[in-house]
PAFI-243556 format. One record per residue (C-alpha): residue in three letters; x, y, z negated. Coordinates in steps of 0.1 Angstrom, whole numbers, plus 2048, in hexadecimal, padded with zeros to 3 digits. Layout:
REM PAFI-243556
ALAXYZ;...
//
This chain:
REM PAFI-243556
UNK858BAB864;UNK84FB99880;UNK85FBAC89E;UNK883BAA893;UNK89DBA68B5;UNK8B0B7F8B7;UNK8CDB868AC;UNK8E3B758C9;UNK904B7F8B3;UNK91CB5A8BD;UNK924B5E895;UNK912B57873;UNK90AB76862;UNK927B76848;UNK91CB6B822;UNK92BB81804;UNK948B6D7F1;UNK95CB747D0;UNK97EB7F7DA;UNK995B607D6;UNK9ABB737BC;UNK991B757A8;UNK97AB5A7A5;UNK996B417A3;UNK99BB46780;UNK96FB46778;UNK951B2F77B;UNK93DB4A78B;UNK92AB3B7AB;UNK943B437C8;UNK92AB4D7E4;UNK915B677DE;UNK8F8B5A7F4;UNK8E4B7080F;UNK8D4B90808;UNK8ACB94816;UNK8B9BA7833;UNK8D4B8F839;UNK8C2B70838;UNK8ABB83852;UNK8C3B89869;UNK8D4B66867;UNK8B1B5786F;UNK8ADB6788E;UNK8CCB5789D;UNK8B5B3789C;UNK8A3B328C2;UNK88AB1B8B2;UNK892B018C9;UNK876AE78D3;UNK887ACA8CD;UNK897AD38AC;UNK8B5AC48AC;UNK8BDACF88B;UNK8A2ABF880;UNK8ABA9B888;UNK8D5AA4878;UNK8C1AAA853;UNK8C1A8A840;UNK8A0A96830;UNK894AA484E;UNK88BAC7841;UNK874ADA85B;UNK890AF3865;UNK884B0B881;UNK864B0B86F;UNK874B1984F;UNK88FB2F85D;UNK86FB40875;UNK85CB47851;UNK882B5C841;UNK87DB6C865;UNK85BB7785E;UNK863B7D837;UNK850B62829;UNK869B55813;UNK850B437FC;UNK842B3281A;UNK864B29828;UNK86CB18802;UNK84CB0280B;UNK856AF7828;UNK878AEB817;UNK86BAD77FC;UNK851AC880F;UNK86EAAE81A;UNK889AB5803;UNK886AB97DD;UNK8A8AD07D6;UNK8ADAE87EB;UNK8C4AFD7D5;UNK8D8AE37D6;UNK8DCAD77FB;UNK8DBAFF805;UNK900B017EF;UNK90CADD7F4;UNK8FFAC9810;UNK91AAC782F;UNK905AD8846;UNK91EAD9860;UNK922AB7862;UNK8F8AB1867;UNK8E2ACC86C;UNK8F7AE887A;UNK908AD088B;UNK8ECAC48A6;UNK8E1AEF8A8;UNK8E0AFA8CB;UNK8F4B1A8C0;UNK912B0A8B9;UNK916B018DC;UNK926B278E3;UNK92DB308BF;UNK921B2889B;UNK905B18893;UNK8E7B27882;UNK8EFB2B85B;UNK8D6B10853;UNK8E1B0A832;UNK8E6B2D826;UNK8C5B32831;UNK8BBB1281D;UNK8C7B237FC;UNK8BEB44804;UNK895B34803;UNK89CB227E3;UNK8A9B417D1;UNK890B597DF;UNK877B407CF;UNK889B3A7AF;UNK88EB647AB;UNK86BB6D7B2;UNK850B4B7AD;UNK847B3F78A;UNK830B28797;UNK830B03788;UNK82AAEE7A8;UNK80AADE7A9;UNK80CABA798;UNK7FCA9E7AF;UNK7E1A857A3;UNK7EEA67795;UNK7EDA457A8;UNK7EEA2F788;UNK80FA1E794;UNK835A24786;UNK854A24793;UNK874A26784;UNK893A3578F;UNK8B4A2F782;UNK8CCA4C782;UNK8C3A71784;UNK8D8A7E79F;UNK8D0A867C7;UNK8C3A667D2;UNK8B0A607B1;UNK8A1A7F7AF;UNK896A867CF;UNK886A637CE;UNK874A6F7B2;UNK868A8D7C2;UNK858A787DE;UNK848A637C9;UNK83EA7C7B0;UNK829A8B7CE;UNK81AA6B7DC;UNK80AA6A7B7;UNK825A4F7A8;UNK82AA4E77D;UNK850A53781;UNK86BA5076D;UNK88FA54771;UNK8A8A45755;UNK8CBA57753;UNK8E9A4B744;UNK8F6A6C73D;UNK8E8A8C722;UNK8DAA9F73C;UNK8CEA97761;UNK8D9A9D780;UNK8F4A86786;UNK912A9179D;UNK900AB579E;UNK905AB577C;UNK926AA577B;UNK938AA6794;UNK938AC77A4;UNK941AE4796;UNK931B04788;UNK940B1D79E;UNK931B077BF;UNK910AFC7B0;UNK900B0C78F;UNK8F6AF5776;UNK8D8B0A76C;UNK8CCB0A793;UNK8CCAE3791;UNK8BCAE076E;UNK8A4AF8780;UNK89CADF7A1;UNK896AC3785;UNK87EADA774;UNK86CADB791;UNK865AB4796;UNK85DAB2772;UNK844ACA77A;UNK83AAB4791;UNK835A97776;UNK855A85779;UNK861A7B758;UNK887A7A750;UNK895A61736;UNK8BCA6C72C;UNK8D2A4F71A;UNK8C5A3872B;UNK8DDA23738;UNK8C9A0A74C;UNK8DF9E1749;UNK8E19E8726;UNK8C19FE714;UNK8AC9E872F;UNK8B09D3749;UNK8A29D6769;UNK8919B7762;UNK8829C5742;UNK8779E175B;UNK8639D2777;UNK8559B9755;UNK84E9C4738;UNK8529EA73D;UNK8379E9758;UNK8499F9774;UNK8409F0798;UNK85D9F57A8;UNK87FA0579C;UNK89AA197B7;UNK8BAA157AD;UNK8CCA387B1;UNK8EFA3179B;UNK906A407B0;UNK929A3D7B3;UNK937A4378C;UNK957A2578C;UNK97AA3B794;UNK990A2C7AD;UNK9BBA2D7A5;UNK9D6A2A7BA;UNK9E3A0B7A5;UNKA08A1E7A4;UNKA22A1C787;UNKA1AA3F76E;UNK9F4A4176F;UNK9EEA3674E;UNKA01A51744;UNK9EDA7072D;UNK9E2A8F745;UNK9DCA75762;UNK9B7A7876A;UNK99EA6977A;UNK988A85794;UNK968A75780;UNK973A7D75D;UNK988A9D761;UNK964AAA773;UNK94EA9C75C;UNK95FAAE741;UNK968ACB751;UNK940AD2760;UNK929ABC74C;UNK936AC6729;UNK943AE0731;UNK96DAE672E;UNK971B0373D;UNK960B1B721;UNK97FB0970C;UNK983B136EF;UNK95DB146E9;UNK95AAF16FA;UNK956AD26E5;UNK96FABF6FD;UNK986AD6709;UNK9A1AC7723;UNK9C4AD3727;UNK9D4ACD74A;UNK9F8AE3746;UNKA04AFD761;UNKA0AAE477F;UNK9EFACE78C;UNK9F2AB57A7;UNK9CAAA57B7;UNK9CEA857C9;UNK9B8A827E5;UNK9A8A98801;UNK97BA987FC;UNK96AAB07EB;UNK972A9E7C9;UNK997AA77D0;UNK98CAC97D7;UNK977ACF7BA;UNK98EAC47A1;UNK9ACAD97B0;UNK996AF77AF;UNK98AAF178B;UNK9B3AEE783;UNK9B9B1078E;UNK99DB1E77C;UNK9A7B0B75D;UNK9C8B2075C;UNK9DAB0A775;UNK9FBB1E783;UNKA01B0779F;UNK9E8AED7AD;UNK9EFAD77C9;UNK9D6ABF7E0;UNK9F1AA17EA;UNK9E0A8D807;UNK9ECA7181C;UNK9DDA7B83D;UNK9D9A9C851;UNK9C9ABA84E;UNK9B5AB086C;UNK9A6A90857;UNK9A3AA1839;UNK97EA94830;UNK975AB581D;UNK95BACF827;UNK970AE883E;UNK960B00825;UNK96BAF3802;UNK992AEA814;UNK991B0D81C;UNK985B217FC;UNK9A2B097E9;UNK9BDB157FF;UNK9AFB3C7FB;UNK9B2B327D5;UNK9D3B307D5;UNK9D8B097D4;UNK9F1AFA7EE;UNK9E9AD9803;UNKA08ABF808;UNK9F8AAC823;UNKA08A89831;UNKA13A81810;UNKA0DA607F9;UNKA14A5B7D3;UNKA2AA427CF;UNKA2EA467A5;UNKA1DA5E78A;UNKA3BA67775;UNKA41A6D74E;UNKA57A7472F;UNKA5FA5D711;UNKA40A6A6FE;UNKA28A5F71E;UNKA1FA7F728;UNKA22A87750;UNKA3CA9A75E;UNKA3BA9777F;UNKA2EA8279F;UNKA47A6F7BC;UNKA36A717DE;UNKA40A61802;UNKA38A73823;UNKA24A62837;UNKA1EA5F860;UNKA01A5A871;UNK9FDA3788A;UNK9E0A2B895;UNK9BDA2D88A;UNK9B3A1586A;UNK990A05867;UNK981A2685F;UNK98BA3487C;UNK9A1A4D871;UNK9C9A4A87A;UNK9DAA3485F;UNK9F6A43848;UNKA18A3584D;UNKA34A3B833;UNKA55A4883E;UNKA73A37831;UNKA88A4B81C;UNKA72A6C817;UNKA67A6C7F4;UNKA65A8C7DE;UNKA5BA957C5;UNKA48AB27B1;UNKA4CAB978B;UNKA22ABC779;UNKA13ABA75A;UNK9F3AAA767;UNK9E1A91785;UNK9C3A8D78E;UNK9BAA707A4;UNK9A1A797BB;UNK99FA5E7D3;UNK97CA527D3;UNK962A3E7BD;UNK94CA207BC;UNK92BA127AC;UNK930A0A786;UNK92C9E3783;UNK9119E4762;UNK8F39DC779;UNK8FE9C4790;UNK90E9B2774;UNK8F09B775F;UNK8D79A777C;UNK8E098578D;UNK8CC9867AA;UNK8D49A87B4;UNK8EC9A27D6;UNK9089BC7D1;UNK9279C37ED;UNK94A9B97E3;UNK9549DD7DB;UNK9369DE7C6;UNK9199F07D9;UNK8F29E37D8;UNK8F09CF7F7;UNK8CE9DE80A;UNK8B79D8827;UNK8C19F683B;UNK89DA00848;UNK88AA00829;UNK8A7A0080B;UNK89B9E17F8;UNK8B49CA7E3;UNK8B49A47E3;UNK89A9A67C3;UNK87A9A97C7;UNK86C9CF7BC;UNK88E9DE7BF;UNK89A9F77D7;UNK8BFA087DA;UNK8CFA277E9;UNK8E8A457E9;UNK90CA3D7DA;UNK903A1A7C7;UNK901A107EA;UNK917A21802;UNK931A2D7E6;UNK93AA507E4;UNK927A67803;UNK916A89803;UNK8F7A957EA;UNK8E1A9980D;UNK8E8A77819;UNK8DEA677F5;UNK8BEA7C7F6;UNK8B5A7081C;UNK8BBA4A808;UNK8A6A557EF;UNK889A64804;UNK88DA41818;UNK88AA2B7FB;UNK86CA427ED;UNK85AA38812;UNK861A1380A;UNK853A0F7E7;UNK833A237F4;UNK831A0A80C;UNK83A9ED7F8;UNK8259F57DA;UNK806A017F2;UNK8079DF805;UNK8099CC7DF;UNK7ED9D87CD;UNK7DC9E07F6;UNK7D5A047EE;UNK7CCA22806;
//
């Protein structure tokens, strides 16, 4: 298997689908993923490059020449090593991460066509391993110190996994029934199985982390109680980003206007879509309108549609060309039927006599010059409002740290729009034995980008604790 030709093809080799007709109305995983021979072939586009550039666009830093040459040679097992020795859910970050914003995006072959598949590859290792290896991974010797981690989802848990194999007593505490978090959540079914990330958190519990659910840490303990009488050493605060933001418009306290956080929550975590078997089913109507242009927004349009939606529609202030979405998730919606009414604001969320919406009034909007985030800012346009008749809105415009810690723990230095205030390089908070990082800092971002803070902040207690108790 080791004499296969590089395969100099300017293309990715192409990865199976559902047809759009059909999977817009189930929860079935959308992409197929690689076969053996496929994954094969996609791996020897990679030149194995000296100076990996791929390498330094990870956030976790996963070894990826190094892997991609073991599918190559067919040792998949070997190439699902590699992988976890820097990054704890690969499952997860092979469906979800936005590869071609990081890794693909620094590979040499996308200079005269696509880059290398990096993150098909990526899942393609992690399902190989979870089809064919049974093998509990091998549980490290305990150092005698804990650590506690507050929230379950990508930063927390791949946190824990870092520890877990530097020898830590972990523990993470979520709020929630089940962990996981956002992966839990927040995204759906049909873009990330549930049973794949239950599976990933098997694995670090194999590993000796343990996972407390109901726990919601400001109120069953504080962090105080923690670092005191708890006996932790240090606790990483990994809350992410659960507080909805509104639009603060005349209408949205009306019924069937949704937050992107709830209508996801019930649709994935318990589970709305097997309605009439689900304990909290949710009705949304024929016509759906999705405020906002992220993944959220795209998620929640998508789960409309296969919720029985006739009509769904993404309303967006800006352009297609700033539309902060994966290319990828923008362009499975649009195959899915639902239609995109860019350069448009909601102005008011309207309703009938018994509070129930009926429609939504938007303005068109222009673009003039670039805003602080660097993007071109949206302008109204005087007299252009219309408006489109619906039975439901979701408000999809983004999300912020819930307040319960920092209001639940004086000396911990918090941002005016509520995120942990950090020291950059190493992640620690203004109290003593508390680190911070993914979305309770930097608000809403990526699952890979909270995983690289949580693989940081891991680094940083080792340190920390290490230098403390002056250990080898």
């Amino acid at each position: 298997m080791t004499d296969r030709k590089p395969n100099m093809s300017p293309v990715k080799v192409n990865i199976p689908e559902q047809d759009p007709d059909i999977r817009k109305r189930n929860y079935q995983e959308v992409s197929l993923g690689y076969t053996v021979e496929m994954a094969m072939e996609e791996a020897t586009r990679c030149l194995n490059c000296k100076h990996r550039p791929c390498v330094a666009g990870c956030p976790v830093n996963v070894k990826i020449p190094d892997f991609i040459s073991q599918i190559v040679r067919g040792e998949f097992e070997n190439a699902y090593q590699t992988i976890v020795s820097t990054n704890s859910l690969p499952a997860v970050c092979g469906r979800v991460c936005p590869q071609e914003n990081q890794c693909e995006l620094q590979c040499v072959r996308a200079i005269k066509g696509e880059p290398v598949g990096i993150g098909r590859l990526e899942r393609f290792a992690a399902d190989w391993h979870f089809a064919n290896t049974k093998t509990a991974p091998e549980k490290p010797q305990n150092n005698a110190h804990k650590v506690a981690i507050v929230g379950s989802g990508p930063a927390g848990l791949a946190c824990a996994g870092d520890l877990a194999h530097r020898g830590y007593d972990v523990t993470v505490f979520e709020s929630f029934h089940v962990a996981g978090g956002v992966l839990m959540y927040g995204i759906p079914e049909f873009r990330l199985p549930k049973a794949l990330v239950q599976t990933e958190i098997q694995q670090l519990k194999d590993l000796g982390v343990k996972i407390e659910c109901n726990m919601v840490i400001g109120k069953i303990f504080s962090l105080d109680e923690l670092l005191g009488e708890q006996g932790f050493d240090a606790v990483f605060i990994a809350s992410g980003a659960g507080l909805p933001a509104f639009m603060n418009i005349p209408g949205e306290n009306l019924n069937q206007v949704y937050s992107a956080n709830e209508f996801l929550t019930r649709v994935n975590l318990m589970k709305a879509w097997r309605w009439p078997e689900a304990a909290t089913p949710i009705n949304i109507g024929k016509r759906v309108a999705v405020i906002g242009g992220g993944n959220v927004a795209m998620d929640s349009a998508r789960s409309s549609m296969r919720l029985g939606a006739d009509k769904v529609y993404i309303i967006y202030r800006r352009s297609e060309q700033e539309l902060p979405a994966r290319h990828e998730e923008a362009e499975h919606a649009k195959e899915e039927g639902i239609e995109f009414i860019m350069l448009a604001n909601p102005v008011e969320i309207l309703g009938n006599d018994q509070g129930w919406v009926t429609g939504i009034r938007c303005i068109r909007m222009e673009l003039g010059e670039p805003d602080v985030s660097g993007r071109r800012r949206p302008i109204p346009i005087a007299g252009s409002e219309f408006t489109i008749n619906l039975d439901t809105v979701i408000v999809a415009i983004g999300q912020t740290p819930n307040p319960l810690l920092r209001e639940t723990t004086p000396d911990l230095k918090c941002k005016p729009w509520g995120g942990v205030m950090v020291c950059e390089d190493t992640l620690e908070t203004s109290k003593e034995g508390v680190w911070a990082g993914g979305d309770a800092v930097t608000g809403a971002a990526t699952v890979i980008l909270a995983m690289g803070a949580g693989k940081k902040a891991a680094g940083s207690i080792d340190d920390y604790i290490r230098k403390k108790y002056q250990t080898d």
